[in-house]
C-alpha positions as CSV (number, residue, x, y, z in Angstrom):
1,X,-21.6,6.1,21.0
2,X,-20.8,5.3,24.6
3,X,-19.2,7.6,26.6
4,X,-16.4,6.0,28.1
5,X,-13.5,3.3,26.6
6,X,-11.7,1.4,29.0
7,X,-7.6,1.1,27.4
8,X,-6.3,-2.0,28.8
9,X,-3.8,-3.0,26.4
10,X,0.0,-2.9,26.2
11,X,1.9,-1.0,22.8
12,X,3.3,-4.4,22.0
13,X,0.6,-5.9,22.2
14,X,-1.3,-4.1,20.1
15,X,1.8,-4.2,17.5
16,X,1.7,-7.7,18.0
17,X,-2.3,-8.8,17.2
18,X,-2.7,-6.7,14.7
19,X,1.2,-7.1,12.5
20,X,2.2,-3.9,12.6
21,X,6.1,-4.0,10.9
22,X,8.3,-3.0,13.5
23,X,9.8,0.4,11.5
24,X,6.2,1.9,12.1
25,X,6.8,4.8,14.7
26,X,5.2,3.5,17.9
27,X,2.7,6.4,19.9
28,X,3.4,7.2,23.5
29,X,0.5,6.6,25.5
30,X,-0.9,5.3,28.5
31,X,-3.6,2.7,29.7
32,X,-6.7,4.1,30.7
33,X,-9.8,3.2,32.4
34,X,-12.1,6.1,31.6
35,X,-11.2,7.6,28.5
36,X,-13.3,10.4,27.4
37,X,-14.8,12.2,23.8
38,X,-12.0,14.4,22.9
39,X,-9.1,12.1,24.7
40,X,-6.0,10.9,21.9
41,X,-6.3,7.2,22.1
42,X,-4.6,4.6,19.9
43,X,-6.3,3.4,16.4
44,X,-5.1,0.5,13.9
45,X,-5.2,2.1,10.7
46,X,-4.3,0.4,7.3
47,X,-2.1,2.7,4.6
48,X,-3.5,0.9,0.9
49,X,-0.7,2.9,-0.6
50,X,2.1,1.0,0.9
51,X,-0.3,-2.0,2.3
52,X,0.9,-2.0,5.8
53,X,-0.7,-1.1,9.2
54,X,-0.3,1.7,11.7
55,X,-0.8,2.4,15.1
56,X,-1.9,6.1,15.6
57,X,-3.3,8.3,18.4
58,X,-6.4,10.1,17.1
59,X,-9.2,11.7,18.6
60,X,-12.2,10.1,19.3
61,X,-15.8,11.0,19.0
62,X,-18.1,12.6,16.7
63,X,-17.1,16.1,16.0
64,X,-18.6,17.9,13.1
65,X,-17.3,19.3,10.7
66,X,-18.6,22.9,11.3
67,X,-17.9,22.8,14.7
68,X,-14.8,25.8,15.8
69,X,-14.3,24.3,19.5
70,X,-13.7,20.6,19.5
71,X,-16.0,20.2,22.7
72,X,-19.0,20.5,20.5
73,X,-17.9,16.4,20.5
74,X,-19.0,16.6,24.2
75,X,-22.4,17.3,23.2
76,X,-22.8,14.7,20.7
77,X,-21.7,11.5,22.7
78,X,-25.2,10.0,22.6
79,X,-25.6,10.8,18.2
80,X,-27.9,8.1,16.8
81,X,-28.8,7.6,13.3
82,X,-31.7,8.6,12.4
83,X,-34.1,5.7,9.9
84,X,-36.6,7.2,7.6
């Protein structure tokens, strides 16, 4: 995982490419050009159960699922999988 996103695009936009019906909520959040592990950034998500897109902020990176302090994700930037 790298350890940086650059967030160029516009809320509409994003809306727009990826047909997201206009009653879906729409996140507040800004363009960035270092976003970090740990920082809310906007993700396409698709609900089967009523078979429509969303656009929602979530967290990104790789945070386990023991972890109690969410900048354990910090440390794991760099997480490979490992082939036997």
């Amino acid at each position: 995982m790298y350890g940086r996103v650059h967030l160029s695009s516009d809320v509409s936009e994003i809306k727009l490419v990826f047909s997201i019906p206009p009653h879906q909520p729409t996140p507040n959040f800004a363009p960035s050009r270092n976003a970090a592990p740990t920082d809310l950034l906007p993700v396409v998500r698709y609900d089967r159960r009523v078979g429509e897109r969303s656009l929602d902020l979530l967290r990104w990176g790789l945070i386990p699922h023991w972890a109690k302090d969410i900048n354990v994700g910090f440390a794991n930037i760099n997480a490979k999988a490992r082939r036997d």
